[in-house]
N, C-alpha and C positions, 0 to 999 in steps of 0.2 A: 583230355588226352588219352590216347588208348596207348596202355603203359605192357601189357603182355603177349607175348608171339606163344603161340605150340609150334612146337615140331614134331610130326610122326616119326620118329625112327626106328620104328619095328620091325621094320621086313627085312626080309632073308636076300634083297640083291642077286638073286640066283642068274641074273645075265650076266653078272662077273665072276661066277663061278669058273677056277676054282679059287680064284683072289680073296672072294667075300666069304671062302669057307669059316675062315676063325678072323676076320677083318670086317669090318662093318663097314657099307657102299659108301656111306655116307661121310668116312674116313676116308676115300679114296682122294687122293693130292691130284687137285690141279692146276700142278705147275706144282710148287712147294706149300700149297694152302688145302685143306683139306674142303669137299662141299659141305660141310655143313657150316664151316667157319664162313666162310663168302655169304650161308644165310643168315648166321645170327647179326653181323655185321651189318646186313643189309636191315635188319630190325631193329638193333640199336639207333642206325642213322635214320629210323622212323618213330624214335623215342620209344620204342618197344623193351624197356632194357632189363624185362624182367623176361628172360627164356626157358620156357617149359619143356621140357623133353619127356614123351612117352616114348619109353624106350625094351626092349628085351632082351633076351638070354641071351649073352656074346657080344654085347653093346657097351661094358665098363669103359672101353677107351674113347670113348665120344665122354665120361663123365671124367676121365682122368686130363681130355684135353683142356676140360675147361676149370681146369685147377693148377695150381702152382706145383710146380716138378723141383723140389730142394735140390735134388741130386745134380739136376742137371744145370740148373742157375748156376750152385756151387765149381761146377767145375768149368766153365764158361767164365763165373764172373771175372770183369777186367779185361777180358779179350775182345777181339775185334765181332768175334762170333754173339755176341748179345742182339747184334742189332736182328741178326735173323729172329728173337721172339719179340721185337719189337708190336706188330698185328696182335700178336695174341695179347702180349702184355694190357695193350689198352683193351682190348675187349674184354679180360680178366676184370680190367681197373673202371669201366661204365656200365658192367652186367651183371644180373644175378641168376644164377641156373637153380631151377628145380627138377626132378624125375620123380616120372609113376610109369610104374612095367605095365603092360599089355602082356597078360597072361598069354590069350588067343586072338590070331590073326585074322577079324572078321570083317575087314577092310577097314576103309578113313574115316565113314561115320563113325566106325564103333572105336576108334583110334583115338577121334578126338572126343567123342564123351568119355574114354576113360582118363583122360587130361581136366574134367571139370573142377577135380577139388583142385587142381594148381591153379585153374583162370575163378575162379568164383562165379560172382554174378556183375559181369561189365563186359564192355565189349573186347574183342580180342583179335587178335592177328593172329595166321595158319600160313605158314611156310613149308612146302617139302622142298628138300632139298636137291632133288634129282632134279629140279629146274633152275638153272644156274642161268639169274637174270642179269645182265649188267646194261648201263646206259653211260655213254660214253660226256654227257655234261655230269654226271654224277648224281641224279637223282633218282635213289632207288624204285623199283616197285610198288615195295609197301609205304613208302612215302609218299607217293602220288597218290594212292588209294586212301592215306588217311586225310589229305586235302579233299578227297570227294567225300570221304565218310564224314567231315565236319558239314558240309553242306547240305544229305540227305540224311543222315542218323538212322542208317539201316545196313543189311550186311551185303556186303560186293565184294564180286570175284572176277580174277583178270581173264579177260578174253582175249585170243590172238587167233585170226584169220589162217585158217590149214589146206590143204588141197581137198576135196571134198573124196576120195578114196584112201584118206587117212582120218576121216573122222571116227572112221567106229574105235578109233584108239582112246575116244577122248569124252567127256561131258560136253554136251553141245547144249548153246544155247540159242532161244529168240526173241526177240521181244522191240519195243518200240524206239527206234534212234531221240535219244534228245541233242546229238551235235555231240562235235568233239570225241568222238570214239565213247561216248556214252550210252548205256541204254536200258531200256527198263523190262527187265525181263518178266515174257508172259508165259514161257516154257522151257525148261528143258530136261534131257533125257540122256543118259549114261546108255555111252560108247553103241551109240545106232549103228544101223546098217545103213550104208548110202542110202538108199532108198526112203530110207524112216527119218533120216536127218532133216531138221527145222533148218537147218542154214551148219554154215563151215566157220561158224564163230565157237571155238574152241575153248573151254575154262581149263589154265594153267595153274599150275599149283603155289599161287598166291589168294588169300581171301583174307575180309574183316567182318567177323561175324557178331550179331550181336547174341546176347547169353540166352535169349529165348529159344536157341536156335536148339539147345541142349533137352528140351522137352521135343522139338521136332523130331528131334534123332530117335527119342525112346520111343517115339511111336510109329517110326519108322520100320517096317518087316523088310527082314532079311531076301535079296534078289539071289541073283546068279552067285554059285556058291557058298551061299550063306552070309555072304558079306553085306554088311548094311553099310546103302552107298548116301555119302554126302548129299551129292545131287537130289536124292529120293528128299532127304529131309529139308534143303534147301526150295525144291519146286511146292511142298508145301507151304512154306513160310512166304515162299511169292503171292501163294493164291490167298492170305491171308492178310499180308502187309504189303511190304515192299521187301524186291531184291535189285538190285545194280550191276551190272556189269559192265567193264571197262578196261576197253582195246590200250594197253599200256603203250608208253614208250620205252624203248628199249632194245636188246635183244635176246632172246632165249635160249637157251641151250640146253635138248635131253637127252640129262646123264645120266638118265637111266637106262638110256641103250649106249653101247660100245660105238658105235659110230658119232654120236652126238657126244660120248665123253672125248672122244679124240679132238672133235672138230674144236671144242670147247678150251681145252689145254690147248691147239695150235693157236686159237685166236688170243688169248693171254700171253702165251708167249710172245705172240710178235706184236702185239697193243699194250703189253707192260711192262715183261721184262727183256727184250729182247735187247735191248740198249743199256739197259742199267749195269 
């Protein structure tokens, strides 16, 4: 069983600027649940229930949320008002949170090797949070992904289908259909240009990687920016082993732009609480 999620939450949120000036994105409510609570949740419910947070400078309330508030238990308790930390409460009571800071910002490879001493040497789950997944029979993401990881024992990452003048946003990938939204990937390449794009199969910010992947990274040289990108280390580990990818069910939501956080909040509202 793969028992640990990361979560990158370093970055600076600067499209919700000036909200995420002294507020972390990944704190941003929606509806009443903040994103990063909708991911650990969704990691718990894939038996992940150890959650790794690399995190930085002006990120304390992402570690405060996932601790007990005496102050505020105490003036709540008895009231009608408990049931609002109901969510938290269980996730509190089936989870266990660790943190390691990300000095510098040199993208998601170098994000998630500096998460290694929290995951060790086993395989692992990779959540970001700005991709707010949900599936309306209730099986998560990373739960569907870890039903394929018991069957291939290698690291997969979700793909979903984008208009092909939105791919340079995105890790593209391609490789051989085996059925079922599955596939064995024999390339890909971080945020092409139409033209250079392998195909409009998009990697979303779900993966299970296994711990080999953590020497990929190190020898991974820094691309655009300086940043050491995931992809880079991953299209290694394919030319070497196996990689998987797999068109989830579900639907997605990116809250990492302002438009995709709105849309995201209207559809919760009117699909969960709009009646309660």
């Amino acid at each position: 069983m793969i028992k640990k999620c990361l979560f990158p939450v370093a970055g600076y949120g600067t499209r919700f600027l000036p909200a995420t000036k002294s507020m972390p994105k990944e704190m941003l409510p929606v509806v009443n649940k903040p994103l990063v609570q909708y991911g650990v949740e969704e990691a718990i419910e894939a038996g992940m229930t150890t959650c790794a947070f690399v995190t930085g400078r002006g990120k304390r309330s992402i570690a405060d949320h996932f601790d007990i508030s005496y102050e505020l238990e105490h003036q709540i308790a008895g009231t009608g008002k408990e049931t609002y930390l109901q969510s938290i409460r269980e996730v509190l009571d089936k989870g266990v949170f660790t943190m390691v800071r990300q000095r510098e910002m040199k993208g998601l490879g170098h994000a998630i090797l500096t998460g290694r001493t929290l995951i060790g040497d086993e395989p692992f789950g990779v959540l970001l949070s700005d991709d707010l997944c949900l599936h309306a029979e209730g099986v998560g993401v990373l739960a569907q992904m870890v039903e394929l990881y018991n069957e291939y024992r290698c690291s997969i990452v979700a793909i979903q289908e984008v208009p092909m003048d939105e791919v340079h946003k995105y890790g593209v990938i391609s490789g051989e259909s085996l059925g079922d939204g599955i596939y064995r990937v024999d390339d890909m390449v971080e945020k092409p240009a139409q033209e250079d794009a392998p195909s409009n199969l998009a990697i979303i910010g779900r993966y299970i990687l296994t711990p080999d992947i953590f020497e990929h990274i190190e020898r991974t040289e820094p691309g655009a920016n300086g940043e050491i990108q995931i992809t880079d280390a991953l299209q290694a580990q394919a030319r070497q082993g196996c990689v998987m990818a797999y068109k989830f069910k579900g639907t997605r939501f990116d809250c990492g732009s302002v438009p995709g956080f709105v849309e995201a909040t209207n559809h919760v509202y009117e699909n969960y609480y709009k009646n309660d």
